[in-house]
C-alpha positions in Angstrom: 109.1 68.8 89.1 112.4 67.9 87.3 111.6 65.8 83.5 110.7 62.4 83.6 113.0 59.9 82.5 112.8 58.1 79.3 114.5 55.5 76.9 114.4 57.8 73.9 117.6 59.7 73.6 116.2 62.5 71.5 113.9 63.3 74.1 116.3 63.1 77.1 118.8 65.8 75.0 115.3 67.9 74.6 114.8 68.2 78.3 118.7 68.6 78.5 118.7 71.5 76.7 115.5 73.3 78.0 117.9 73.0 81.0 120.7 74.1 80.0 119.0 77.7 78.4 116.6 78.1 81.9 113.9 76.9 80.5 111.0 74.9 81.9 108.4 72.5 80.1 104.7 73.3 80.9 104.0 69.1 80.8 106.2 68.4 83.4 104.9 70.5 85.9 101.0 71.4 85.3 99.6 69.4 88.8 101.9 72.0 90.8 101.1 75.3 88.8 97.8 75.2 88.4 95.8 72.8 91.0 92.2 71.7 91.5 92.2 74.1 94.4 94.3 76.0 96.5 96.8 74.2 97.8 99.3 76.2 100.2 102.6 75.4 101.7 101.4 76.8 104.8 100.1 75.0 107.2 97.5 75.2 110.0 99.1 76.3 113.8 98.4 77.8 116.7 100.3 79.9 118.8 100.0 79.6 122.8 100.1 83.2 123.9 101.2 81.2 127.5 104.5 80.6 125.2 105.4 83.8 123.3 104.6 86.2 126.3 107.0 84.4 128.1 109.7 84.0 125.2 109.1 88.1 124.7 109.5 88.7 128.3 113.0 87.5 128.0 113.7 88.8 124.7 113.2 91.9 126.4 116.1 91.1 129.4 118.2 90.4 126.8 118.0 92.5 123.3 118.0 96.2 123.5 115.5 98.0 121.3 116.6 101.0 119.4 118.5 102.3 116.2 119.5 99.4 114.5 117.6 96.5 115.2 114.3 99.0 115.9 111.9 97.0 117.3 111.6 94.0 119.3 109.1 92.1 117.3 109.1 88.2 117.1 107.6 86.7 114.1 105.2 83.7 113.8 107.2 81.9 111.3 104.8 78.9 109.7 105.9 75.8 110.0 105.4 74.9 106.1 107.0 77.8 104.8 110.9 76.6 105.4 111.4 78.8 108.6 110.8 82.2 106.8 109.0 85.0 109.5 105.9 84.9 108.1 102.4 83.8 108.5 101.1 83.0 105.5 102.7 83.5 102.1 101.1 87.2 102.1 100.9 88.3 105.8 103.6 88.8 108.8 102.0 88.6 112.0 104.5 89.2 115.0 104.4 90.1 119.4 106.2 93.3 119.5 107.2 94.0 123.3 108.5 97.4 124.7 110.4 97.1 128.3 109.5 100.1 130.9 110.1 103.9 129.6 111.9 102.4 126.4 111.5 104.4 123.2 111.6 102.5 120.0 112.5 105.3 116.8 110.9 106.4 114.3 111.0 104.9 111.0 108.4 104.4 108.1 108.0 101.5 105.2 105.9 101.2 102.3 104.7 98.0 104.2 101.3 98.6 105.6 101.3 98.0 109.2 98.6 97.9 112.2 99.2 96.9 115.8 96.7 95.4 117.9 96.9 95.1 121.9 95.3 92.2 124.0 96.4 93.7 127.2 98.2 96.3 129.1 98.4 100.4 128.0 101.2 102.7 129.4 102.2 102.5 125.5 101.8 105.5 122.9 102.2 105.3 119.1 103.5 108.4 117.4 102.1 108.2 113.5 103.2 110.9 111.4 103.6 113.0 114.6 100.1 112.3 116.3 100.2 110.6 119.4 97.9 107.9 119.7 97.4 105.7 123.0 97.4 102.3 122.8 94.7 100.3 125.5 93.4 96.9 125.7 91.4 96.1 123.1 92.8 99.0 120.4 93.1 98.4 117.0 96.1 101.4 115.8 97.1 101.5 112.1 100.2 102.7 110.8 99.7 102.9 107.0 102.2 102.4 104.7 105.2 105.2 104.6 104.0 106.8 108.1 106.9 107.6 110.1 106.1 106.0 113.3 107.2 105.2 116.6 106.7 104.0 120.4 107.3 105.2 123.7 106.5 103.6 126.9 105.6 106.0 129.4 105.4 103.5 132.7 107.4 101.2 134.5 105.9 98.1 133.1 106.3 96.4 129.9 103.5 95.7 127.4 103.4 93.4 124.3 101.0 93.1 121.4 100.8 92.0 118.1 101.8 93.2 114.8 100.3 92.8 111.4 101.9 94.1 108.2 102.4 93.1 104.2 105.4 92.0 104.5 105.4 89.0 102.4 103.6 90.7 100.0 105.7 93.5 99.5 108.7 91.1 99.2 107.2 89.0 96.5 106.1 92.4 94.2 109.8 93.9 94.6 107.9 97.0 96.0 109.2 97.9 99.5 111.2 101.0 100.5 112.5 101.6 104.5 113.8 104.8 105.3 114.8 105.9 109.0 113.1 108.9 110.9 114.1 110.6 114.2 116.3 108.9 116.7 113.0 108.9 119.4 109.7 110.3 118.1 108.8 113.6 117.4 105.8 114.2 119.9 106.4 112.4 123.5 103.1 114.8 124.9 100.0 111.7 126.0 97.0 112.6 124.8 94.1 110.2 126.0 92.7 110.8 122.1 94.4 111.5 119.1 94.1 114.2 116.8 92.4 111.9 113.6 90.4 110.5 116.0 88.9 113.8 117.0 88.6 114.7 113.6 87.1 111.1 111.8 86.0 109.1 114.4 82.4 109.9 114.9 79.9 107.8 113.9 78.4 108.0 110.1 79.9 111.7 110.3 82.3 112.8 108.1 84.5 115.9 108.1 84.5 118.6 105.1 87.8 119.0 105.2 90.1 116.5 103.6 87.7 115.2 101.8 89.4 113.3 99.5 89.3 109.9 99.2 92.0 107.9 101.8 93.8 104.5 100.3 94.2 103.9 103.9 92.1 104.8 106.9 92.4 108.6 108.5 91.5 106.8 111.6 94.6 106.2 114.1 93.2 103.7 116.3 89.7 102.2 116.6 88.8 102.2 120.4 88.0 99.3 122.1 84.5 100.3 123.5 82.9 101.1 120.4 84.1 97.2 119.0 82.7 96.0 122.0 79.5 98.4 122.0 78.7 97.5 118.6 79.1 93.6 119.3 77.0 93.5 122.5 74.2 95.5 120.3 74.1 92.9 117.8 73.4 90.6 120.4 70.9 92.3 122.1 69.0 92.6 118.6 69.4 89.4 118.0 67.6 88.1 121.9 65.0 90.8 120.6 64.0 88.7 117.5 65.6 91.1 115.0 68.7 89.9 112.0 71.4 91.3 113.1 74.1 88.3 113.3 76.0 86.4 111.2 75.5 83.7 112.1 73.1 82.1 115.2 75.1 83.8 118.5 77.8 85.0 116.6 78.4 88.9 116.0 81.0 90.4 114.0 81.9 93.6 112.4 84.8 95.0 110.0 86.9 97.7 110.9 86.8 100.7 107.7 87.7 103.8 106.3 85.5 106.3 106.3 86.3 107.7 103.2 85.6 105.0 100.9 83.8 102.4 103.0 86.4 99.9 102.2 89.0 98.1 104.3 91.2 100.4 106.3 94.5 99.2 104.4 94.8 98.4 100.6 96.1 95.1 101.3 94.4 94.0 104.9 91.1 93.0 106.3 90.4 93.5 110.2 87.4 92.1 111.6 86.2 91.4 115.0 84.1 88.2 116.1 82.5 87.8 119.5 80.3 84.3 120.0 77.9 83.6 122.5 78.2 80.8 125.2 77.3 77.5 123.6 77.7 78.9 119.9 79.3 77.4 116.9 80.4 78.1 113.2 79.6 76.6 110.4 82.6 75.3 108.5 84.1 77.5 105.9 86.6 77.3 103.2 88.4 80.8 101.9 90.5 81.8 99.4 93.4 83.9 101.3 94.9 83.5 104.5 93.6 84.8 108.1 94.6 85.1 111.4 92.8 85.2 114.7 93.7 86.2 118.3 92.0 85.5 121.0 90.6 88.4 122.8 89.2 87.0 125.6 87.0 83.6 126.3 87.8 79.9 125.1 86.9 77.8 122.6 87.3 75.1 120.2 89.2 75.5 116.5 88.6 72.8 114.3 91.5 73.2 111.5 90.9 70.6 108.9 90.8 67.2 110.7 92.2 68.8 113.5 90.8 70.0 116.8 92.8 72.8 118.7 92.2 74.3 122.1 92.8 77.9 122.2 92.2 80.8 125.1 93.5 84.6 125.9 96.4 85.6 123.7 96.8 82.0 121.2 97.3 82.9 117.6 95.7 81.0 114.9 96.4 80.8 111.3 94.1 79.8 108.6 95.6 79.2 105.6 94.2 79.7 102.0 91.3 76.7 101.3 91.8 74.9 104.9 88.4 74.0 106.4 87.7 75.6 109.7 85.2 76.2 112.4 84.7 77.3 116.1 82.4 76.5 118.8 83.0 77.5 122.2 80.8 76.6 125.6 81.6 80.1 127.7 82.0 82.6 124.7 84.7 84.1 122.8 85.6 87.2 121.2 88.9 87.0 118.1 90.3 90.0 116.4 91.1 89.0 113.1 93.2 89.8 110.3 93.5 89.0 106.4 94.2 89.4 103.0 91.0 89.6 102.0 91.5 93.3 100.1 94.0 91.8 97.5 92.3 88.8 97.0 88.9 90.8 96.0 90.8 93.2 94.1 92.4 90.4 92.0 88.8 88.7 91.6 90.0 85.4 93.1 88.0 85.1 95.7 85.9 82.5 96.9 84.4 81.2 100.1 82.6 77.9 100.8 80.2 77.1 103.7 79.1 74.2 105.1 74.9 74.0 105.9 75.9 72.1 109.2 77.7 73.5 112.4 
């Protein structure tokens, strides 16, 4: 907000020279620095995942992946944030898509990173030299400043979506890149990983490396333990027993096993599944979040406005929007936030609606 006009020339020379030595009057400006509630320049959207498969399918025709450009990730660039590649003002959220038996090299970044797929496999992930499979349904994480890389070991392509700190990092001045090997270090394909033989077994915990993790030891949570753990909830719920979030809706938050925590510093993963017929209520949160949809249909209701969404469409829910879902034939969402720094920070803050 630039200073108000006025008829007094003394004052109009005082708000000349706060100019003139990069200086800004607190009066002028208080409605935009500190508002009633969060108000963010981003904005509400859905992505069609009928649209960006397409647009990555060509992408892939006609940009080579390797040294240099590295990967072939398109951002979802918000529509209120003036055309910058993010999501929200603290998340990147992107469809990465690898063409048949290309490589894309190692590299690693103090951003943390995860990669979840909604179809396809064929596609291995090499963090810091474990080879980790990527399937339908797989939620892979690639902590900040592991080398990592991909190598498709078919002769189709696959896409899925990226998640990183990006943002974040940027704004804090904190990022580093550095370049690894030209390919990756380990092309063997291992059905399971090496951390996941050693960390992921349920509610068991190895005695060695015991320390505590700021990140999750786990390479990739599979898709049939989400899904086991969702259908169970159900279950217990048709048996009479409290074990939803909400009427028909299940949901659980991926971890690290060495604190309990989130499985990245700065991100929340979560997945939702919801019955035929079910609905949310409507919620306000501090911090952004971003769902996919895993499989099903449904309704999104962002702010006063209703979206549509099935297989693959992207949804972002920016800090403070009001939101809810209901769909008739189910739906499961993978989901994404910034939920970790907004706890840490203590400015978080959720409000629920008592209707659907």
């Amino acid at each position: 907000m630039t200073a108000p006009e006025t008829h007094d020339p003394a004052l109009d020379q005082l708000y000349a020279d706060f100019a003139t030595e990069n200086l800004n009057p607190l009066w002028t400006q208080l409605g935009d620095l500190m508002p009633v509630a969060p108000a963010s320049k981003a904005v509400p959207f859905v992505w069609k995942w009928s649209t960006l498969y397409p647009l990555a399918q060509r992408a892939g025709d006609l940009v080579p992946v390797g040294r240099g450009g590295e990967r072939r990730a398109i951002a979802l660039a918000n529509p209120g944030l003036g055309g910058v590649p993010y999501v929200t003002p603290t998340l990147w959220a992107a469809i990465q898509y690898l063409g048949p038996r290309e490589t894309a090299p190692e590299h690693r970044h103090s951003q943390n990173a995860f990669r979840f797929v909604v179809e396809g496999e064929g596609v291995w992930t090499v963090v810091d030299g474990d080879p980790v499979a990527m399937r339908r349904g797989d939620f892979l994480l690639t902590p900040g400043w592991a080398f990592h890389g991909h190598h498709n070991e078919t002769d189709h392509p696959m896409a899925w979506i990226d998640g990183l700190d990006i943002p974040f990092v940027n704004y804090t001045d904190t990022g580093f890149f550095e370049f690894g090997a030209d390919g990756v270090t380990d092309m063997s394909t291992p059905d399971i990983s090496r951390s996941e033989r050693l960390w992921a077994h349920p509610g068991l915990r190895p005695l060695v490396g015991v320390d505590t993790r700021v990140s999750s030891p786990i390479a990739c949570y599979r898709w049939e333990h989400t899904d086991a753990a969702l259908r169970e909830q159900l279950a217990l719920e048709d048996e009479g027993y409290p074990a939803t979030t909400e009427p028909g809706h299940a949901a659980v938050r991926f971890t690290n096993p060495t604190t309990g925590s989130d499985v990245m510093p700065t991100i929340r993963a979560e997945f939702h599944r919801l019955r035929p017929g079910a609905a949310t209520h409507t919620r306000r949160d501090v911090g952004g979040t971003v769902f996919q949809v895993f499989e099903g249909e449904g309704c999104f209701r962002l702010g006063d406005q209703a979206h549509d969404v099935a297989k693959g469409d992207m949804i972002v829910v920016p800090s403070w929007v009001p939101w809810s879902l209901e769909t008739g034939g189910g739906i499961d969402l993978f989901a994404f936030s910034d939920a970790p720094i907004v706890e840490r920070l203590h400015f978080h803050r959720t409000q629920i609606s008592e209707g659907a």
